[in-house]
N, C-alpha and C positions, 0 to 999 in steps of 0.2 A: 592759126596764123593771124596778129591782127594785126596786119598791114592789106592795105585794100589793093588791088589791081590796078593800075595803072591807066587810069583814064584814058578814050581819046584824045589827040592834039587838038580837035576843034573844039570838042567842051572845054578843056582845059584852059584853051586861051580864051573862053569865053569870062571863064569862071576867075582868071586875073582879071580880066577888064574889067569886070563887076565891082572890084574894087576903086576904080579911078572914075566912074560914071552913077549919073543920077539915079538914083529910085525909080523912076518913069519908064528909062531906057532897059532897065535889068530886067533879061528874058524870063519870066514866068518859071521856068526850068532852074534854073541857076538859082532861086533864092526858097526860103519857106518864110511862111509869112506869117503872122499873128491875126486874131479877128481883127484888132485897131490899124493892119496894114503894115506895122514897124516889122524890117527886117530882121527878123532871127539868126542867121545863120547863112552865111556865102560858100557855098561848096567848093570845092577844089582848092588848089594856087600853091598848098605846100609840094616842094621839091625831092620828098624823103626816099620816095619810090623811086626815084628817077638817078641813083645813083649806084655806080657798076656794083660796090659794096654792098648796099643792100639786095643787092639781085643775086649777088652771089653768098649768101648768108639764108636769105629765101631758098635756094635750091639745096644748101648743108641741111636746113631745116627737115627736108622732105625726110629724113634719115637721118636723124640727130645720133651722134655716140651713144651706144649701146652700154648702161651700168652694168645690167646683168647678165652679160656675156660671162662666158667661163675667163676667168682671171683678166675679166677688163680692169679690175680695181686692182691694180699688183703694187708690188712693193715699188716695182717703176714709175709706174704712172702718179706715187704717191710722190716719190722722192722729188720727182720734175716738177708736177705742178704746184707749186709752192713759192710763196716770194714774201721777203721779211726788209721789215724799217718799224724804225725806233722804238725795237723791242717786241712790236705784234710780226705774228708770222701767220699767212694767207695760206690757207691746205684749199685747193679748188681741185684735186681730183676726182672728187664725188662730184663735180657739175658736168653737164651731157655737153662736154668741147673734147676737139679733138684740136692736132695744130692746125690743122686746117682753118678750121672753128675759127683758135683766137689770130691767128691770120687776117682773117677775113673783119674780125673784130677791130684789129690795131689797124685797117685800111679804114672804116670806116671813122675812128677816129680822126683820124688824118684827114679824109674826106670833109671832115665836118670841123677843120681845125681847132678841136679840143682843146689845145694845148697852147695854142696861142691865145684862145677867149681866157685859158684859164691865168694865163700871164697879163692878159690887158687887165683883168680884176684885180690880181697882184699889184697891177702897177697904179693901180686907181683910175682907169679909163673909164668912161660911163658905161656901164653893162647893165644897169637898171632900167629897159628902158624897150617902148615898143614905136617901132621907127612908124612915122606919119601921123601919129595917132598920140591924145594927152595920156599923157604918162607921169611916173615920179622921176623919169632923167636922173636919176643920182646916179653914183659913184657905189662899188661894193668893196669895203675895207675891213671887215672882224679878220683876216688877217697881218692889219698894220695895230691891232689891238695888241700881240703877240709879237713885234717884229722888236722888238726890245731888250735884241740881246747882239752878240757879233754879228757884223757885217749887213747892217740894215739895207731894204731895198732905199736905192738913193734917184730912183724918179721920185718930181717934187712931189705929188699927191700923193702918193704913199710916204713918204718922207716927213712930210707936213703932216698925216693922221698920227704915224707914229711917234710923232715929239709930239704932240697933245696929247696923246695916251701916257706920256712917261711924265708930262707934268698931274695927270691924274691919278698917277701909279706913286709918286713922291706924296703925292697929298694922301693917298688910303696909305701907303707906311708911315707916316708920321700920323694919323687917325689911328691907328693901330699902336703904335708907341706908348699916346697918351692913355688910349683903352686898359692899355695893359700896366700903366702905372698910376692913375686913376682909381683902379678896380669901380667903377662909375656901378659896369653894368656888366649881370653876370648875362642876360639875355637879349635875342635881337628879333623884333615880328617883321621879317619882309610880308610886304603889301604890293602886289603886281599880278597880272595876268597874262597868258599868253607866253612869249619869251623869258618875259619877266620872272615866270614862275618855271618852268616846266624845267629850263636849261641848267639854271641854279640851283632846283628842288633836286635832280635826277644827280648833278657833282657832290652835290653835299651829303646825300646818301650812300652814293659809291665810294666816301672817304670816311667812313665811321672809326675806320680805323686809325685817323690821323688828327682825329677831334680834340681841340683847344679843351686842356682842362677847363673845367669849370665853366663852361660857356655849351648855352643850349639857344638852337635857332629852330622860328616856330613860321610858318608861313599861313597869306592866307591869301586868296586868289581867289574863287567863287565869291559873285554876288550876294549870290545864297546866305542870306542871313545868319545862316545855321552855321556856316563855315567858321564867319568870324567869332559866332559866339563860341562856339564849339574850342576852337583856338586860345580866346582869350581866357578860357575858364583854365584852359590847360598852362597858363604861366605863371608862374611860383608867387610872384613879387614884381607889381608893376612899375613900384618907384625905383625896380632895377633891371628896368627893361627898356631897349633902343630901339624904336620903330623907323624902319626903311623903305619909305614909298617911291615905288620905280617908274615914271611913267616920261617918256619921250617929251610927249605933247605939253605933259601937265594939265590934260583935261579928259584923257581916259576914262568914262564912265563909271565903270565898274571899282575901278584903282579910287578914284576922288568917292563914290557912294564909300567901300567899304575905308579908307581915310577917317572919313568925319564921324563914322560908327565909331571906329578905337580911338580918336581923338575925346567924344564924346566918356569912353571908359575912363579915359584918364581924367579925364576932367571931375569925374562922378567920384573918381577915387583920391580928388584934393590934391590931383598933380597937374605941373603947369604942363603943357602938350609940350613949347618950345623948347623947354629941355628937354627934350626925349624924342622928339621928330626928326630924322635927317632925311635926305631925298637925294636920287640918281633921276635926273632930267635936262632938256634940252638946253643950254645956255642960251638964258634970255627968256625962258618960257615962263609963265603965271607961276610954276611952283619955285624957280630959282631964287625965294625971298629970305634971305636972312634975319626978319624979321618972326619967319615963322619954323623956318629950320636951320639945327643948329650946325649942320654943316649939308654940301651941297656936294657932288659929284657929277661930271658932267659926261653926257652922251651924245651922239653926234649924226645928222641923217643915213649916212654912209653904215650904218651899222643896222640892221635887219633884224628883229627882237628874235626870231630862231634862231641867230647866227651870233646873240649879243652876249653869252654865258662866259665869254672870253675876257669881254670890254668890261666898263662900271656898271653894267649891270646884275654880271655876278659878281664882282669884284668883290664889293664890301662886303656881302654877307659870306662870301667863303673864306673871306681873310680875316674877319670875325669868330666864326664856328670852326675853322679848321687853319685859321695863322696864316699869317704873309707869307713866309717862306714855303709853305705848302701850297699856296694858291700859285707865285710867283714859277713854280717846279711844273706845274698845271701848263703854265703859259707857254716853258719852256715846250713842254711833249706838245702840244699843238703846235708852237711854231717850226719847230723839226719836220714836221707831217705839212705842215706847209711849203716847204722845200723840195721834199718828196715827192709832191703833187706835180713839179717843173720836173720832173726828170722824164727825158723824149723817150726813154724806154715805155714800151706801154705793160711790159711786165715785171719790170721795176719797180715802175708807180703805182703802188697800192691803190692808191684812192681810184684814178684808171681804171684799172684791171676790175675793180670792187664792180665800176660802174658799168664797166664792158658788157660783166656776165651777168649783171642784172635785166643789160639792154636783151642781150641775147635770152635770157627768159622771159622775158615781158611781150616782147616784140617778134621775137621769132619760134619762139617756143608755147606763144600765146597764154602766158599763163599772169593773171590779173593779180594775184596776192603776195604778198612775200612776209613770212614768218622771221623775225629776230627774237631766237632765243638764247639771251645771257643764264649762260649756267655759275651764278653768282648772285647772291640777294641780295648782295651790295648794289648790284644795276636793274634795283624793282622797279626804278622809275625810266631807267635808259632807254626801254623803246618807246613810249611814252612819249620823251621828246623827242625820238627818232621820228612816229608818226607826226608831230607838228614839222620841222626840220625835212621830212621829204615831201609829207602829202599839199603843206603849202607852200611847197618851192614848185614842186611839178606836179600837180593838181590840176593843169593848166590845156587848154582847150585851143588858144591861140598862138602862134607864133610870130617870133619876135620882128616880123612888116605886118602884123597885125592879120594875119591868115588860117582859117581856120584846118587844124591839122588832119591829117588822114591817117595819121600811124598814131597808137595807144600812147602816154603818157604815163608818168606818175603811177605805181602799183600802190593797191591797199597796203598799210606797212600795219602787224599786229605782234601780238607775242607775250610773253610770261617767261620770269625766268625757271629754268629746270632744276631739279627733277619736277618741281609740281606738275607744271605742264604737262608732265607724262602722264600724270594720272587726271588730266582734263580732255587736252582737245589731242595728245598725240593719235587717236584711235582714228580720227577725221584723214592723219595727216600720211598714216600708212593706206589705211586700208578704203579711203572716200573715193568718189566718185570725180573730186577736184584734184590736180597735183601742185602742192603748196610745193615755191621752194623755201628755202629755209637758212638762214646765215647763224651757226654758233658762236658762241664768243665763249671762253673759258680761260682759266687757269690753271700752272703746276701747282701753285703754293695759295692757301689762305691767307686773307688778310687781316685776320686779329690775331694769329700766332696759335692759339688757343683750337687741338684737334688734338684727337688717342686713334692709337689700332684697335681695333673692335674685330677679329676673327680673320685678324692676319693683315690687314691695308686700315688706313686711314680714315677720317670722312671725305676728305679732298680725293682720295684716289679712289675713293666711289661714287664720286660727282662725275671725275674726270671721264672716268670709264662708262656711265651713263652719258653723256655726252659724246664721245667718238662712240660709243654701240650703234646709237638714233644716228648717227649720221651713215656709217655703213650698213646700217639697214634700211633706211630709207632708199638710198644708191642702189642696192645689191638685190635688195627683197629676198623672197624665199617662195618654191613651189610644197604645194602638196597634194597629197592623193584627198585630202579633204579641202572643199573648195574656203571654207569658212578661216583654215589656217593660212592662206594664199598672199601674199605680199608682194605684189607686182613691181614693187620696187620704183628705180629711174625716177627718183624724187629726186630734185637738182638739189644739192645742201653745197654749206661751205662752212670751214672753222676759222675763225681769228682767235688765235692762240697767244698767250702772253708769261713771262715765268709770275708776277703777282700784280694784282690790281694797285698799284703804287700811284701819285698825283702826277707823274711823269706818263704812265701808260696811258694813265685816262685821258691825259691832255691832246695823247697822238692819237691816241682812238677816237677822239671826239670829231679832231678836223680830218681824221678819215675818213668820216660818214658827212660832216659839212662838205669836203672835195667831191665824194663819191655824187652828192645829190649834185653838184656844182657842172660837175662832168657830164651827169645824166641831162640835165636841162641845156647845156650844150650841144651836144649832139641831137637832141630833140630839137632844137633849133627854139627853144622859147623861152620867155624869162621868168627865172626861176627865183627871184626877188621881190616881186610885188606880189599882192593878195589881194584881188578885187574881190574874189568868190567871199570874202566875209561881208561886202559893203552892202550887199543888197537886204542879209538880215537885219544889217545895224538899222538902215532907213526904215524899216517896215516894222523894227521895235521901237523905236520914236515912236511915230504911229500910235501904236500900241499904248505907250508911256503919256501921250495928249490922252489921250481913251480915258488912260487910268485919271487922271487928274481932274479930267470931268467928274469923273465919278466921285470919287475924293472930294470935292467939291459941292459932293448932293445934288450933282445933275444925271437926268436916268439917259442912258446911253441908247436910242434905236437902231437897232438891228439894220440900217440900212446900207451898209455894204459888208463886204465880207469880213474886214478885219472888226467893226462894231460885233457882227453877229457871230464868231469866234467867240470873244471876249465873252459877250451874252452866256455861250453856252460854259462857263468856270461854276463849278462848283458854288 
């Protein structure tokens, strides 16, 4: 169980006041302190424990639904627990609820008004944001990225993001028009990291099937030397190549170092950069120069780079490698799933329910990890960005008046898609000493057309079937009179089921997992939008980066503090 006990009244109110009083006055007890005396860490003040929902979720726990009871998994229990939108359908009988369970589940939602934080975000209310304390304040909108079809939301800040987005969705269709009658350029290097890569990398892969004749897109996102090189050896023909640098700021380190590398290529190879440079960045930033790229694409604070795969910053390169009207079908299945996410049912709404039962393993079933395995190659890269998209939305230690939490956050998200898996870490996942839950994601049909019956079934309907086996056996396990064969089962799993991976499923699958994290940080009470936990490496690689340039410079570097004497010890 990691949810802690319920404080004392007298620590507890000590442990808010700790917040509104000096350093001097903070009881010894209440704080941990560092050798230089700066406060660490304020115990208490979240309210998570203290509500009738969780206490009565605590007491389900003691006795969670039994998998492997005789005919607990029946054809009933299958038929019930199930709920479908925009094509995906949720199988959650194999998770350890009962109604009681999700009961108890949809009060705490409620409790924690989920559904309305998740409409203030809809609506463009500030949700970015940790009350008393500096923050980024912004607005969160990659769903007015998407709202670009019937019946738009019509408060002004959503209203307003979404007419910018449609004048930058006119601009990539008319950049696509010329493309395609042009024939300029059969290839495109996006250059980005982070958002910029993972969200675009993971849809472009899951649409192979839809790929733009003649057009091949090459990404490069690590620092790493070796990436870019590695990259640019692999492109046929540079004077037919469109490079795409994605960066917000326009001063992203990594994105401007590996920049002026491939600028550098092209130059070496007797072509001008300007033609062949375009950029997705901030209107008004260092990179929005028309003197140095030949077209511009703009992105906007309100958009989250894990959350930007929707906006221009996947835009151009999937409407490139896989065409407008396929990107455009993309926007449409997310914004459906975005609609879905407002409905007050809590087992209607997918993304909800997704996030309910995650809470209930994490929280009440105390289980730290959560496997996503897509059984499709086409989503080699989807959990991938599933990991950036949940573990830096709720990764997060403080809640949103700035108070350090009592109840877990954010699980480890990992996974590969299947069968491989099976013949990697599934042996952990039956038979370990941990109980991983697990979410499948599969298909009825392939997405390249292109399978045979091989010994009576298909290859798809040997995937499939590998896919619901691991998930009833996990659930079910199996006894034996040999302790070595024994599969204790009551692994929580779940299936998100679809008839084929098409740019419409992927679209609603995508902000099914953005809502589900959305929800989760709601209820958790914290904000599930900013990313401080990266700022402290970036500062102390500066650091590092002065270090290098001394040295660079022919000055010998003394070991006299820690990040010197690190360095010292390299190779």
């Amino acid at each position: 169980n990691q949810i802690q006990t319920k404080k004392p009244a007298m620590i507890r109110g000590v442990a808010i006041a700790v917040m509104s009083v000096t350093l001097a006055s903070v009881s010894a007890a209440s704080i941990h302190t560092s050798h230089n005396s700066c406060v660490l860490r304020l115990k208490g003040g979240s309210t998570w424990s203290e509500t009738a929902s969780v206490r009565k979720l605590r007491e389900i726990a003691k006795s969670p639904f039994d998998l492997t009871a005789v005919n607990a998994v029946s054809p009933e229990r299958i038929a019930k627990m199930q709920t479908s939108s925009c094509g995906l359908k949720l199988l959650y009988g194999t998770e350890r609820v009962c109604p009681d369970t999700l009961a108890a589940l949809a009060d705490l939602a409620k409790e924690r008004g989920a559904l309305a934080k998740m409409k203030e975000m809809q609506d463009g209310e500030v949700v970015n944001k940790i009350e008393g304390y500096e923050c980024e304040n912004r607005r969160v909108l990659h769903t007015a990225m998407r709202d670009v079809f019937d019946s738009p939301n019509q408060t002004p800040a959503a209203k307003e993001a979404a007419d910018q987005e449609k004048v930058e969705l006119a601009k990539l269709k008319e950049w696509c028009a010329k493309l395609d009658k042009d024939k300029t350029f059969t290839d495109l290097l996006l250059i980005g990291i982070g958002g910029s890569d993972l969200g675009p990398r993971a849809l472009y892969l899951a649409l192979q099937g839809y790929k733009k004749e003649g057009r091949r897109v090459h990404i490069v996102s690590n620092v790493d030397p070796d990436d870019a090189a590695g990259v640019l050896r692999g492109i046929p023909d540079l004077s037919k190549t469109v490079v795409l640098v994605v960066s917000k700021s326009g001063g992203t380190l990594e994105t401007l170092t590996n920049e002026l590398l491939v600028r550098d290529a092209f130059t070496k190879a007797g072509l001008e950069p300007k033609k062949h440079f375009a950029c997705v960045t901030g209107k008004g930033s260092p990179m929005d120069n028309p003197s140095e790229y030949l077209a511009s694409f703009y992105m906007y604070d309100y958009i989250g780079g894990r959350f930007s795969a929707t906006s221009m910053v996947g835009g151009p390169m999937l409407a490139f490698g896989l065409g407008y009207d396929t990107f455009e079908q993309l926007l449409r299945g997310a914004h459906d799933m975005d609609k879905v996410a407002l409905n007050p049912d809590p087992v209607a709404n997918m993304p909800l329910l997704l996030a309910l039962l995650g809470i209930w393993n994490r929280n009440f079933l105390g289980l730290p990890t959560l496997a996503v395995l897509p059984y499709s190659q086409a989503l080699l890269r989807f959990t991938a960005h599933l990991q950036q998209l949940d573990m830096e939305s709720n990764g997060k230690h403080v809640d949103r008046d700035g108070r350090f939490v009592e109840h877990a956050t954010g699980p480890i998200i990992w996974g590969e898609p299947g069968t491989n898996g099976q013949h990697s870490f599934y042996q952990l996942i039956h038979q370990g000493t941990d109980v991983i839950p697990c979410e499948f994601i599969g298909f009825t049909e392939c997405q390249l057309g292109q399978d045979m019956s091989v010994k009576g079934t298909t290859s798809q309907q040997k995937l499939v079937s590998n896919l619901l086996a691991q998930s009833l056996a996990m659930a079910t396990g199996t006894m034996s009179a040999n302790p070595n064969k024994c599969f204790d089962g009551n692994r929580p799993n779940l299936a998100i089921l679809a008839k084929r991976l098409d740019p419409y499923t992927l679209g609603a699958l995508l902000a099914l997992y953005e809502h589900k994290v959305a929800f989760q940080g709601f209820i958790w009470g914290i904000n599930s939008f900013d990313q401080e936990g990266v700022q402290l490496g970036k500062v102390l690689a500066t650091r590092f980066l002065d270090l290098f340039k001394k040295v660079n410079g022919g000055e010998k570097v003394a070991p006299a503090d820690p990040l010197a004497a690190i360095l010292n010890e390299m190779p």
